[in-house]
matplotlib code that plots the C-alpha trace (Angstrom):
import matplotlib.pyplot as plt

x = [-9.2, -10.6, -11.0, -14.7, -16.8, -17.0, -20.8, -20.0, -21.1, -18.3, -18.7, -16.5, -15.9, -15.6, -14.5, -11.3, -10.0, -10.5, -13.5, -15.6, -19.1, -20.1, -19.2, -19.9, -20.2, -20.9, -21.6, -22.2, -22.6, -25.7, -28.2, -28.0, -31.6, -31.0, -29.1, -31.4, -34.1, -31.3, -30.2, -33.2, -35.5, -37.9, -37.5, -35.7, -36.9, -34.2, -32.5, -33.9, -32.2, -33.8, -33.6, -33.2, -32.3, -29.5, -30.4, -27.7, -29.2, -31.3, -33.0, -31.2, -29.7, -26.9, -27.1, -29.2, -28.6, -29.4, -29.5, -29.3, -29.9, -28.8, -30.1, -27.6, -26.9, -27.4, -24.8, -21.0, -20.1, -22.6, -23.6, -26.8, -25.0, -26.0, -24.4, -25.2, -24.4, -23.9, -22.0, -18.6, -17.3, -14.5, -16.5, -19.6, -18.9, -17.2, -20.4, -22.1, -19.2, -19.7, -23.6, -23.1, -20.2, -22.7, -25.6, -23.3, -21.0, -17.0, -14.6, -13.7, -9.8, -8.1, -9.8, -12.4, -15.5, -13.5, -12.1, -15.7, -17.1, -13.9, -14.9, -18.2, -18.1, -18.6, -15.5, -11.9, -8.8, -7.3, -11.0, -10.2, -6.6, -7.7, -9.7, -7.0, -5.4, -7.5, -7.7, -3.9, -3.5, -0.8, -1.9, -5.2, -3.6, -2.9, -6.8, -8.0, -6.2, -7.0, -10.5, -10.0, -8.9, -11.9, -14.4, -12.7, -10.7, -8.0, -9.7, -11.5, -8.4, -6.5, -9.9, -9.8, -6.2, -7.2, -10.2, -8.1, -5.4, -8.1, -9.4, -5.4, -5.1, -8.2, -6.6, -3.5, -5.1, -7.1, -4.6, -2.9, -5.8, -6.2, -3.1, -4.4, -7.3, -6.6, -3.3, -4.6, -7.2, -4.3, -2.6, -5.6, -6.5, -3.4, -2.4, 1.1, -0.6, -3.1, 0.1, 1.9, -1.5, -2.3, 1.7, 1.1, -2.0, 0.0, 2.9, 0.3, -1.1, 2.0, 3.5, -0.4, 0.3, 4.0, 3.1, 0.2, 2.4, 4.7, 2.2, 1.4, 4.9, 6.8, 10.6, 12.7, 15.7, 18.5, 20.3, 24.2, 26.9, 29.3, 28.5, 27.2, 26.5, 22.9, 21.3, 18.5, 17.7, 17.4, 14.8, 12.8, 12.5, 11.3, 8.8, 7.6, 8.0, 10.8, 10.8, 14.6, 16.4, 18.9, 21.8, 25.6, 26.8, 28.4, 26.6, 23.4, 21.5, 22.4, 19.6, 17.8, 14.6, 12.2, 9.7, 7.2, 6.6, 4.9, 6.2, 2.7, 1.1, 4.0, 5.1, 8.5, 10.2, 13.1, 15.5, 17.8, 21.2, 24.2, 26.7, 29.5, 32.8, 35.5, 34.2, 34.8, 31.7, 29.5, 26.1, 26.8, 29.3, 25.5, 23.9, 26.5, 25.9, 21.9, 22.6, 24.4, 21.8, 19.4, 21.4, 21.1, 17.3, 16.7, 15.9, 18.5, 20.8, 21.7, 25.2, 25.4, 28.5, 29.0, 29.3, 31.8, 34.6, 33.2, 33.8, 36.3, 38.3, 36.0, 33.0, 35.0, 35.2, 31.7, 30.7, 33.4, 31.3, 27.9, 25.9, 24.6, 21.9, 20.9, 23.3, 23.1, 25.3, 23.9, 25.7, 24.4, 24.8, 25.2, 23.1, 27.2, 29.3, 27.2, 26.4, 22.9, 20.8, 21.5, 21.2, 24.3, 23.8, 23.7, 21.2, 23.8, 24.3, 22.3, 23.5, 20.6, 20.1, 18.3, 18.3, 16.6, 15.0, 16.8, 16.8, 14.7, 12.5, 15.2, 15.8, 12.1, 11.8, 15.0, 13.8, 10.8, 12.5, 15.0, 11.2, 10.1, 7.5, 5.3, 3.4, 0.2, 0.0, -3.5, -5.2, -3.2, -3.7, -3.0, -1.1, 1.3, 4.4, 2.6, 0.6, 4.1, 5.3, 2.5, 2.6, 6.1, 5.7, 2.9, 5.1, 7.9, 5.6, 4.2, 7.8, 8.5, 5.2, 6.5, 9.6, 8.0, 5.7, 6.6, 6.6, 3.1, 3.1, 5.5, 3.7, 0.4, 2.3, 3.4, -0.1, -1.3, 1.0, 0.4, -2.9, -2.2, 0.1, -2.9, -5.3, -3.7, -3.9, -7.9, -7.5, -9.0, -5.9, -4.9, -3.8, -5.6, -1.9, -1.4, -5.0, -4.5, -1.0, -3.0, -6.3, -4.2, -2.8, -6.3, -8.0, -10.4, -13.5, -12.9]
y = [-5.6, -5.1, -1.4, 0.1, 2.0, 5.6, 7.4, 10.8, 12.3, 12.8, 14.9, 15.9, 16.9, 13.6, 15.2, 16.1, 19.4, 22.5, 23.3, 20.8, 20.1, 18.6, 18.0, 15.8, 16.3, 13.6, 12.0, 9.1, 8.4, 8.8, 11.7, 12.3, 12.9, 15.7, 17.4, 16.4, 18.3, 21.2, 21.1, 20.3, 21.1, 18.2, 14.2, 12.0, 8.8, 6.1, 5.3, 7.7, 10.9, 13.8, 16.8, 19.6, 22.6, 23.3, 25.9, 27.8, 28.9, 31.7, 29.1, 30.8, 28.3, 28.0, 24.9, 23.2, 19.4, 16.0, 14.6, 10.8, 9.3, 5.8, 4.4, 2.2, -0.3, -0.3, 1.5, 1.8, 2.7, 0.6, 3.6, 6.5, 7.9, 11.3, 12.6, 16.0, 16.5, 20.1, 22.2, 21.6, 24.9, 24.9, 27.8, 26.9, 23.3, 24.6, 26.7, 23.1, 21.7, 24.4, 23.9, 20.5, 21.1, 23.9, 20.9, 18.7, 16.7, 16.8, 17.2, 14.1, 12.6, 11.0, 7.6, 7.7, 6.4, 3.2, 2.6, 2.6, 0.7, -1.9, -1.9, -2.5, -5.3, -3.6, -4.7, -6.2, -4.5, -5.7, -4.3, -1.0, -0.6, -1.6, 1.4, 4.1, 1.8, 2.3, 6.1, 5.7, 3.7, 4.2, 2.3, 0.4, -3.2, -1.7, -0.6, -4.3, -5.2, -2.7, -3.6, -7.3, -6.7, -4.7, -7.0, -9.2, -11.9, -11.6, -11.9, -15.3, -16.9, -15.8, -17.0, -20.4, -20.7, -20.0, -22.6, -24.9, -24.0, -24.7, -28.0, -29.3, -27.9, -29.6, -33.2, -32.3, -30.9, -33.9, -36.5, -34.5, -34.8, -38.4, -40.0, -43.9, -43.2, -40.6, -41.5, -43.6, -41.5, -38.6, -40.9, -41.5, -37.8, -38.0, -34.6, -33.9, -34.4, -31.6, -29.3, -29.6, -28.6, -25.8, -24.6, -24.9, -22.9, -20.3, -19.8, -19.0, -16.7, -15.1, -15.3, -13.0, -10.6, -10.0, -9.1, -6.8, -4.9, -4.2, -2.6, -0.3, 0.1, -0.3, -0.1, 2.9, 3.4, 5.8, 6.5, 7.3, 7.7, 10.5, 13.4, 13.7, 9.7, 9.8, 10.0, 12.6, 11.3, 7.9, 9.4, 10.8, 8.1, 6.1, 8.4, 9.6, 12.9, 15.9, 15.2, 16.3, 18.9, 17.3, 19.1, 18.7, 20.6, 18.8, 19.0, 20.3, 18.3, 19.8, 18.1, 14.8, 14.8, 12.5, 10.8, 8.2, 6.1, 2.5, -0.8, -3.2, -1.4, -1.7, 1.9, 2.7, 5.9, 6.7, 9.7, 11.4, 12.1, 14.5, 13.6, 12.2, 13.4, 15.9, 19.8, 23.2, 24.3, 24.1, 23.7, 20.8, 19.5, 19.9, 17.8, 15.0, 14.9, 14.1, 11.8, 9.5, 9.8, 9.1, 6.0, 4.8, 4.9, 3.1, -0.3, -0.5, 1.4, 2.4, 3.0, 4.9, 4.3, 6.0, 2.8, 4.6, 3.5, 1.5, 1.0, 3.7, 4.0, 6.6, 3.8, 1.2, 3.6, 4.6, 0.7, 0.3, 3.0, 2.0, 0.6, -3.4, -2.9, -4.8, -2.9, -2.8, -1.3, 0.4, 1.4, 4.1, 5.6, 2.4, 4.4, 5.7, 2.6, 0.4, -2.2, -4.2, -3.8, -7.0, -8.0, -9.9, -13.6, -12.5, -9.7, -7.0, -5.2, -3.6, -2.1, 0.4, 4.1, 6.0, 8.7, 6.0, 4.1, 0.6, -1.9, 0.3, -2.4, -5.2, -2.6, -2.6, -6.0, -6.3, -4.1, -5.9, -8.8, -7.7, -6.0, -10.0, -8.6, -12.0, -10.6, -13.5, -12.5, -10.8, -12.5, -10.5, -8.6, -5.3, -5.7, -3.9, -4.8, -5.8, -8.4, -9.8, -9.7, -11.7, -14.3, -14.9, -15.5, -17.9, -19.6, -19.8, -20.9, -24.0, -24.8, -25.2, -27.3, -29.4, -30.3, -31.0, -33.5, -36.2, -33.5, -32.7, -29.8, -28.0, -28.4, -27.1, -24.2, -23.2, -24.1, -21.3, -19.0, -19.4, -18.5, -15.5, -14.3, -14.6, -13.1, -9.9, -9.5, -9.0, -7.7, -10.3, -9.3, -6.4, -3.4, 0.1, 1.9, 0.0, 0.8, 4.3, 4.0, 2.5, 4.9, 7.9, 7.7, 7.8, 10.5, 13.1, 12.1, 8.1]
z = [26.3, 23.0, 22.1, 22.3, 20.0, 20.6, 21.6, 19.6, 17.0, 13.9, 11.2, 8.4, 4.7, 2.6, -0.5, -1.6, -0.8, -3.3, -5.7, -7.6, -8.5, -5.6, -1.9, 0.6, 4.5, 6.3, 10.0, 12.1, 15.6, 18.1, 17.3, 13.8, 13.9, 16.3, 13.6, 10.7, 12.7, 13.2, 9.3, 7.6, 9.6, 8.5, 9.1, 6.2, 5.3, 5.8, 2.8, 0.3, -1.2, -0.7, -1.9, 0.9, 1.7, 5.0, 7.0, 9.7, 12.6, 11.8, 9.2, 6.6, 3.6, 3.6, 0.5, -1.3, -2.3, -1.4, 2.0, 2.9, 6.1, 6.9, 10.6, 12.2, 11.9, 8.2, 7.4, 6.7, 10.1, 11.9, 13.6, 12.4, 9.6, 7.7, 4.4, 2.9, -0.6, -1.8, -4.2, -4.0, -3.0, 0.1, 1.3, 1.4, 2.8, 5.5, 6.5, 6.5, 8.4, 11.2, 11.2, 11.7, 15.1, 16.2, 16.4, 18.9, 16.4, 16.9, 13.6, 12.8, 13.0, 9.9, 9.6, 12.2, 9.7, 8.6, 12.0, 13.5, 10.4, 11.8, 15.5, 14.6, 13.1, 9.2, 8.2, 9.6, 10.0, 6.0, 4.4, 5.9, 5.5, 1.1, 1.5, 1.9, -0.2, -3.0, -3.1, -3.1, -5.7, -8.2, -11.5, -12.5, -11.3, -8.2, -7.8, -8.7, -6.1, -3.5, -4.6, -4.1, -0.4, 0.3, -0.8, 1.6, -0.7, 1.6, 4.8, 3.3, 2.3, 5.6, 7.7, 5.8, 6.7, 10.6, 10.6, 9.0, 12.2, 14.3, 13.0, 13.6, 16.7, 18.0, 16.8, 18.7, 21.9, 22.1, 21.3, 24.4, 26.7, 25.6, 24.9, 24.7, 23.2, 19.8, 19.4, 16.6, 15.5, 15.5, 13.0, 11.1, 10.6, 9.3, 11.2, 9.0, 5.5, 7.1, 8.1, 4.7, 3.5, 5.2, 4.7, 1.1, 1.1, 3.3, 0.7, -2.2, -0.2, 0.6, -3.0, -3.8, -0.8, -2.1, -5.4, -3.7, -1.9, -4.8, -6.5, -2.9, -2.7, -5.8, -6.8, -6.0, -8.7, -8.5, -11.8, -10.7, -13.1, -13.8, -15.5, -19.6, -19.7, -20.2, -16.8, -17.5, -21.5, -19.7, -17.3, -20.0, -22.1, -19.1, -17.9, -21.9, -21.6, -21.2, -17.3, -17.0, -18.6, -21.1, -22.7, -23.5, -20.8, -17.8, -14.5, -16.0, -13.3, -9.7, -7.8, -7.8, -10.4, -9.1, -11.4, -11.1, -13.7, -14.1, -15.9, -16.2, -13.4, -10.9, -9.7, -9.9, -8.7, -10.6, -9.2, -11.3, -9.8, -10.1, -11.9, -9.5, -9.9, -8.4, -7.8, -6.1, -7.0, -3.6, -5.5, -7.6, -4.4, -2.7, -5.4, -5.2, -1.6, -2.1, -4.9, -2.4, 0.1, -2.8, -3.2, 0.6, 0.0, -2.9, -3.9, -7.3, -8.9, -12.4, -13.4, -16.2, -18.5, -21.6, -23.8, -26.4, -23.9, -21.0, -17.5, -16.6, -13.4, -11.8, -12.5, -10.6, -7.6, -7.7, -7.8, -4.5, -3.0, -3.2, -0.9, -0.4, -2.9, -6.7, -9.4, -13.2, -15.1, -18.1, -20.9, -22.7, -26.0, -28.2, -31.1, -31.2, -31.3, -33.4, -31.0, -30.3, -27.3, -25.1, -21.7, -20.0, -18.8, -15.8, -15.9, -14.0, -17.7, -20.5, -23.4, -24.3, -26.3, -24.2, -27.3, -29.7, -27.3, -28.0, -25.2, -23.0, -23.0, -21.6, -18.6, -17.9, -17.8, -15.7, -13.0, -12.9, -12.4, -9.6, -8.0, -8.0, -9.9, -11.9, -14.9, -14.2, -10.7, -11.4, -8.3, -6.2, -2.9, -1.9, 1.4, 3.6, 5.3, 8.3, 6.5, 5.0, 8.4, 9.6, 7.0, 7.3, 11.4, 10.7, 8.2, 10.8, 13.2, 10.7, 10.0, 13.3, 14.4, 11.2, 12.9, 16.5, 15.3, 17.8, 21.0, 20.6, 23.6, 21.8, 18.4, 19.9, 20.6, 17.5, 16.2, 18.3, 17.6, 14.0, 14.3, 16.3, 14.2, 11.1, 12.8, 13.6, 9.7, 10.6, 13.6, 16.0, 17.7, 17.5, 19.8, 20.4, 19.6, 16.3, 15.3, 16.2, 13.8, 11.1, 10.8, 11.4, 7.7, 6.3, 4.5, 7.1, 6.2, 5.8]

ax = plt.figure().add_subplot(projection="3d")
ax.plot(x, y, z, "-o")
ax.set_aspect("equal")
plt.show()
């Protein structure tokens, strides 16, 4: 059973928290001209700003700023929807905030304007995920794709690739029903030439989704390495600035530095490690603890060497130790022995001065690399992990309608499951509990 639309009235701050020039409290649901009378105290024309005062109770103002009114269903939510736009003060839009409750509307939970804009009909289930995805944003490519999401290039190509599901499943369902009859004319469609097509189609639009989600995501990086190679200088020059302290004195760094940084608009969050090696001191035995659990969460790790004398024993342990993950070994501190910044054939070393800045730029590109991470891929889209999921299930399911091409019941199976699995992306299917999962990370007030 599909979930319903709620018959309350929601109101909450839409601005961030803290003081600013202006703040927004808004509402939607059933009688917002009830507290428009209540507020106001006068009617608003639809769709016009208007400049008002908001009363309390007593008819006292509380504000004074412009009010908009947006009947339903011309609106974001679908629903009556009324913002007030004041002064920006935490104080006094919480007096506006209470008026509001006091005039029948509930506070509103994280999320609750987009997810009734999405059971409305205003928009599916990608749209409103891109909108918390674009206030989160991390970089300006990261917002272009957000923004492509939202105004629904995702949804269109992930719609075309369900009509074009349904258009094959007809053929097969009625070369099924009638076997003498469309067998030809299932030949003559030529039904496979249609499956490699819409398979091909799929894998763009995966290939766009994965480079979407690494700029949501991104690539975490731990820089390891014993003590006085580099670690922390090699963190600044990354990020541009004096994020670490730096100095000639072993174990300066006792905890992990965290840092995010961005390499052509693709975050990456570089942590700064202890050095690892043998102590009695039980702070920097602490740090050494949280650098290998920094290095069970990440994505790649650095090794730092000190490239005056190469891979020592300790290095060889610490590589034994680590985890399944991407390595490069970076040796540091070539501005000392005269060498050139290269990259091995192989991509798993760089010889770099992180002092100078030398061969900084081969690591960037590196990392990008081991991120999967294609430098053209501008028409991407910003999607999560369930998206990926979703796309690679439909892909499975293709692949294995391909190879069930002569047992046609089996085929229209995985035909429908294909599409299924696509249009939970939109959420034609899709479960109150996951809805609930995915609106509860939003902003209050979105």
């Amino acid at each position: 059973m599909a979930p319903r639309l709620p018959n309350d009235l929601i109101a909450a701050i839409a601005t961030a928290p803290g003081r600013g020039g202006i703040g927004v409290v808004r509402l939607s649901g059933p009688d917002v001209e009830g507290v428009i009378r209540g507020i106001i105290g006068r009617p608003l024309k639809p769709r016009l700003a208007t400049y008002a005062r908001f009363l309390d109770a007593a008819g006292e103002t509380l504000d004074e700023g412009i009010a908009l009114y947006f009947p339903a269903p011309h609106s974001f939510t679908g629903e009556s929807v009324l913002e007030l736009q004041g002064h920006g003060g935490p104080q006094v839009l919480r007096l506006i905030l209470e008026r509001c409750l006091e005039l029948g509307a509930r506070l509103a939970e994280p999320g609750e304007f987009s997810r009734r804009a999405f059971l409305s009909g205003k928009i599916d289930l990608a749209q409103a995920e891109a909108i918390a995805d674009l206030i989160d944003a991390q970089s300006a490519a990261a917002a272009r794709s957000a923004m492509r999401s939202l105004t629904g290039e995702f949804s269109r190509e992930v719609h075309a690739l369900v009509d074009a599901l349904v258009h094959l499943r007809m053929l097969v369902e009625a070369t099924l029903d009638f076997p003498e009859e469309e067998i030809d004319a299932f030949d003559q469609a030529d039904a496979e030439g249609q499956l490699v097509a819409i398979q091909d189609r799929l894998q763009s639009v995966l290939a766009r989704a994965r480079q979407g989600a690494l700029l949501r995501e991104g690539l975490s990086v731990v820089l390891i390495g014993q003590p006085n190679v580099g670690k922390s200088s090699l963190l600044n020059r990354l990020a541009g600035y004096e994020a670490a302290i730096v100095t000639d004195i072993a174990g300066t760094t006792r905890d992990t530095v965290r840092e995010a940084i961005q390499i052509e608009g693709v975050p990456i969050h570089v942590v700064d490690t202890a050095g690892l090696r043998e102590t009695t001191d039980p702070v920097e035995a602490q740090g050494i603890a949280r650098t290998w659990a920094a290095v069970a969460r990440a994505d790649v790790a650095l090794l730092l060497v000190d490239a005056t004398h190469g891979v020592s024993a300790r290095e060889a342990e610490i590589i034994q130790a680590l985890p399944d993950i991407p390595l490069i070994t970076v040796h540091n501190k070539i501005d000392l022995t005269g060498e050139t910044a290269h990259l091995s054939a192989d991509g798993r070393e760089v010889w770099l001065s992180a002092r100078e800045g030398s061969g900084i730029d081969l690591l960037q590109r590196r990392l990008l690399e081991l991120a999967g991470w294609h430098a053209a891929a501008e028409g991407s889209y910003m999607a999560r992990s369930r998206h990926l999921a979703a796309l690679r299930q439909a892909a499975h399911h293709m692949d294995n309608a391909r190879a069930q091409l002569g047992q046609l019941e089996l085929m229209a199976e995985e035909l429908r499951l294909a599409q299924e699995a696509l249009a939970a992306i939109t959420g034609e299917f899709t479960s109150d509990d996951l809805l609930g999962v995915i609106f509860s990370e939003f902003c209050i007030g979105k």
